[in-house]
C-alpha positions in Angstrom: 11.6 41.6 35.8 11.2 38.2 33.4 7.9 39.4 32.3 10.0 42.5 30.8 12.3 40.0 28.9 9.8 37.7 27.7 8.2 40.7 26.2 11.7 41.3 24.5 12.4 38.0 23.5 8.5 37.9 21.8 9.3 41.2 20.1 12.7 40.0 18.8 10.5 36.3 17.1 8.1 38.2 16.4 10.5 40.8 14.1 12.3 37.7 13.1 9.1 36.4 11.6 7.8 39.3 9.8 11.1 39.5 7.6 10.3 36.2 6.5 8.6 37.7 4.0 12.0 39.7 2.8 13.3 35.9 1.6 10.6 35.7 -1.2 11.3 39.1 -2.1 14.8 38.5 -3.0 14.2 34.9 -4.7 11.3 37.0 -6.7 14.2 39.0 -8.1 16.8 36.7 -8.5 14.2 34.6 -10.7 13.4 38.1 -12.5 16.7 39.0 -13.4 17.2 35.8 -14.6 14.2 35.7 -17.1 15.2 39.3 -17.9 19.2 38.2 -19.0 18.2 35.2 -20.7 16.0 37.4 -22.8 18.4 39.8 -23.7 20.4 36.6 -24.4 17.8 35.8 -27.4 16.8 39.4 -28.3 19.4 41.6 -28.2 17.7 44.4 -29.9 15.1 44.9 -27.4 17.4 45.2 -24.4 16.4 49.0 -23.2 13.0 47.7 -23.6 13.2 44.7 -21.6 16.1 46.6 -18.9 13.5 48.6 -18.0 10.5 46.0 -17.5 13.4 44.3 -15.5 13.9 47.8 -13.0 10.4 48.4 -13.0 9.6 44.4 -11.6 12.5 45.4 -9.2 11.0 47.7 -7.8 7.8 46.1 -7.2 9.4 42.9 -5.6 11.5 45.0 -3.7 8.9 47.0 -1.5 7.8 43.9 -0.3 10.9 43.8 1.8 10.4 47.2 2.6 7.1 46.7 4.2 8.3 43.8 5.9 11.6 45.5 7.3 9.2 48.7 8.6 7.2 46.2 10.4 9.8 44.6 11.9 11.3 48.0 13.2 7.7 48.6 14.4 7.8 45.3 16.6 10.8 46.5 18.0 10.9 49.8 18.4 7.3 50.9 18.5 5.3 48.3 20.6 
């Protein structure tokens, strides 16, 4: 019986730590969006241009914490 909940409870860290990964991922694009509205900022000509460099980095950073949020759902669900 407390083997079965220490199995839990190392599930539950072990999901805990592998959306670690997700805090990066949303600092990335914070910092991202950032760079992208100061830019528009100075350049406002290029805007589409640089709007879509912006989506496109977005994307990127954000499938990061996709991988780590179908890991985590692994650890839980799966093993």
């Amino acid at each position: 019986m407390i083997e079965g909940q220490i199995d839990l409870g190392l599930q539950a860290v072990g999901a805990g730590l592998a959306m670690v990964g997700a805090l990066g991922s949303g600092a990335g694009i914070g910092i991202l969006v950032q760079g992208a509205l100061q830019a528009i900022a100075r350049n406002p000509d290029v805007s589409g241009q640089i709007q879509q460099n912006m989506i496109l980095g977005i994307v990127f950073a954000e499938t990061i914490a996709i991988y780590c949020l179908v890991i985590a759902l692994i650890i839980l669900f799966v093993l």
